[in-house]
C-alpha positions in Angstrom: -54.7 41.3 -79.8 -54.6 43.0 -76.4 -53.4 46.1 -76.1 -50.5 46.6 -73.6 -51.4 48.6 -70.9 -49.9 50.6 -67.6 -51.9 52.0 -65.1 -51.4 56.0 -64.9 -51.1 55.7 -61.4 -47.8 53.1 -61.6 -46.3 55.4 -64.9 -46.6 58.5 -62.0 -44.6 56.4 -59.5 -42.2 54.9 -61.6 -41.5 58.8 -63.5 -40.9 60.1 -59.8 -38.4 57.7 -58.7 -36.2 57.7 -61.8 -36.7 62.2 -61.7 -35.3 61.4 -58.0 -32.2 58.8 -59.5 -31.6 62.0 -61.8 -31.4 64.5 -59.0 -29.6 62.3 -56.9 -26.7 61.6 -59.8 -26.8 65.5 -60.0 -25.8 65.5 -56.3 -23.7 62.9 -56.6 -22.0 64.6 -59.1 -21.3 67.9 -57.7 -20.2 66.5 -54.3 -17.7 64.1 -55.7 -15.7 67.0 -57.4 -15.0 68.1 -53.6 -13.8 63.8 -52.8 -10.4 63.0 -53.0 -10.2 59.5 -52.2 -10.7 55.9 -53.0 -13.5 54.6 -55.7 -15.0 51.1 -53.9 -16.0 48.5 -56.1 -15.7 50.6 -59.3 -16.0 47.6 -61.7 -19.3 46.8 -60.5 -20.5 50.2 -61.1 -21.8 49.7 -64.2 -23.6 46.7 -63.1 -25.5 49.0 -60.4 -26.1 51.6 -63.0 -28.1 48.8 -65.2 -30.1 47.4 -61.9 -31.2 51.1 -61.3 -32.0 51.6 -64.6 -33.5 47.7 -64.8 -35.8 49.5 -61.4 -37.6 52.0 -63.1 -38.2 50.1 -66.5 -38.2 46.0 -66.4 -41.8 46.7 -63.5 -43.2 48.5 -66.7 -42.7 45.9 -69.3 -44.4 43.8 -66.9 -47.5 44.8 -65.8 -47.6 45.9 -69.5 -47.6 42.5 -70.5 -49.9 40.9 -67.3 -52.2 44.1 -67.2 -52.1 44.2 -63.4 -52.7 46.1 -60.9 -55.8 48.9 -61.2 -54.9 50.1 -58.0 -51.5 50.3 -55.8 -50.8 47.8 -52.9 -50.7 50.3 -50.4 -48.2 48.3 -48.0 -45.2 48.3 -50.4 -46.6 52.1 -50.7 -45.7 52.4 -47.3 -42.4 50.7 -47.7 -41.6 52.6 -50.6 -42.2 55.6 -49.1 -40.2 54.5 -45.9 -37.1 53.5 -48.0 -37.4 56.7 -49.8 -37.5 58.4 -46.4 -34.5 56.7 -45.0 -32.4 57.3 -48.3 -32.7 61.2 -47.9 -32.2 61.0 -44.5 -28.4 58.9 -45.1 -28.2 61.6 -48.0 -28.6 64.3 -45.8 -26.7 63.0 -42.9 -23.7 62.0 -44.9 -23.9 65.4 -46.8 -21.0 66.6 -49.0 -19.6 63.2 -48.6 -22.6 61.1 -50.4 -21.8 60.2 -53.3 -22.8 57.2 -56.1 -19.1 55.8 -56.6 -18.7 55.0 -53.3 -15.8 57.4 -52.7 -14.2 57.0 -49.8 -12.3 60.7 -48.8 -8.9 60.3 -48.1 -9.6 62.8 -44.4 -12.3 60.7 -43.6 -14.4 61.8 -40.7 -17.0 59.1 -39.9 -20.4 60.1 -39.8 -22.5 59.4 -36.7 -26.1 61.0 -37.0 -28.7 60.5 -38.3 -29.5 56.9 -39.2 -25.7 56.0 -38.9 -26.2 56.3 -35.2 -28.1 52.8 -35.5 -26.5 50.7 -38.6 -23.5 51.3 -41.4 -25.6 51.5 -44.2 -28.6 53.1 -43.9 -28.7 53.9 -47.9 -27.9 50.3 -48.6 -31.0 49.2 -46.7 -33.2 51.2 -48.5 -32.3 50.5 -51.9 -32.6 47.3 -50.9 -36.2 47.8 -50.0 -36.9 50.1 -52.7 -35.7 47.4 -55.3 -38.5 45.4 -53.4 -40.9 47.7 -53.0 -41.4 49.9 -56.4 -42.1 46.4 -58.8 -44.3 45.4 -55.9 -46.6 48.3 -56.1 -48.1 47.1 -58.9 -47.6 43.2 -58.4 -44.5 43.1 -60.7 -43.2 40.2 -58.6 -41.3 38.7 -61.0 -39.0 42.2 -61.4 -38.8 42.3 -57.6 -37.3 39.0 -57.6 -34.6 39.3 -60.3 -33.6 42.9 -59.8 -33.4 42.6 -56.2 -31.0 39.0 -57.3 -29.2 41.7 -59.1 -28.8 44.5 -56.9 -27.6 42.0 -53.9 -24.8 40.6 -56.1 -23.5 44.2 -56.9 -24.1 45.0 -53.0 -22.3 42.2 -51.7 -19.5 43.1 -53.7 -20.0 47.2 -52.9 -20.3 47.1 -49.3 -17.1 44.1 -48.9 -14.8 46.5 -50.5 -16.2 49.7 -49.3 -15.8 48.3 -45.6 -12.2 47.3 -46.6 -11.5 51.5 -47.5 -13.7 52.5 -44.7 -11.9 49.7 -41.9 -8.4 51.7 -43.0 -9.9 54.6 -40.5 -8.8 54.1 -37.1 -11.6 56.4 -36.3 -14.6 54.5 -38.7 -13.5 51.6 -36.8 -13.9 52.7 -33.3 -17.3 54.8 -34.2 -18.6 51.5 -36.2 -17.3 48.6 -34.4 -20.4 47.9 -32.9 -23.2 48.8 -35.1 -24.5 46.1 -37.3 -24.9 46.5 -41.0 -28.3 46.9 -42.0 -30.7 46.6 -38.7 -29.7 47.0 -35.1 -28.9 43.8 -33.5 -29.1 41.5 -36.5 -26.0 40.9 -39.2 
């Protein structure tokens, strides 16, 4: 019988992304304590929480069970690392207001820098590469597919009632009204 295998490489990428998931729920965490305002979408939390988890395990099982990839695919590196890039910089710009849950705060005070100067939802675009990207790596296209399935049906459902809480602003809608969703000049 054929012993299952992961290349050390991939079990280094996958360990850094879910450390970062962990840091980021840490964040999340901490900042939320300061939020008072409305939870988006809070049913399909849970559902999220399994896709991310479903990220940093489901590539694992398969390329365990192919034994593929001896070396990375250095364009979804790229990606990867471009998604990861753009996450911290939405992170960053949104600061004390970034949070997991989707709170929206009750004073809110739209956010226009960084990559919110260009599109809504920067972070939503790169998770949605990321879900593409990280299986990819190591030719796990099988977990690209279905997770990213997954992660756009708990999106859809995210960013529709998030935009509802966020629309209630008078100020989110003049700052926003204009920019497109995910990349400027298309949706």
């Amino acid at each position: 019988m054929k012993a299952l295998r992961v290349p050390k490489w991939y079990l280094v990428v996958i360990g850094a992304v879910a450390v970062q998931r962990l840091g980021e729920l840490a964040i999340s965490r901490s900042n939320e304590a300061g939020i008072r305002g409305v939870r988006a979408a809070s049913s399909t939390y849970p559902l999220m929480v399994l896709a991310h988890v479903g990220l940093v395990t489901l590539p694992l099982v398969e390329v365990a069970q192919r034994g593929s990839a001896r070396r990375p695919r250095w364009p979804w590196v790229a990606l990867l690392a471009g998604a990861t890039c753009l996450r911290y910089w939405s992170i960053s710009s949104l600061g004390r207001s970034w949070n997991v849950r989707a709170t929206v705060p009750d004073n809110l005070r739209p956010v226009e820098t960084g990559p919110y100067a260009y599109i809504r939802h920067p972070n939503y675009l790169a998770v949605i590469l990321e879900f593409a990207a990280l299986p990819l790596i190591a030719g796990a296209w099988r977990s690209a597919l279905s997770l990213s399935v997954l992660n756009a049906l708990v999106l859809v459902d995210r960013i529709r009632a998030e935009e509802m809480l966020l629309d209630a602003s008078p100020a989110y809608r003049h700052a926003f009204a204009r920019r497109h969703r995910f990349i400027p000049g298309v949706f």
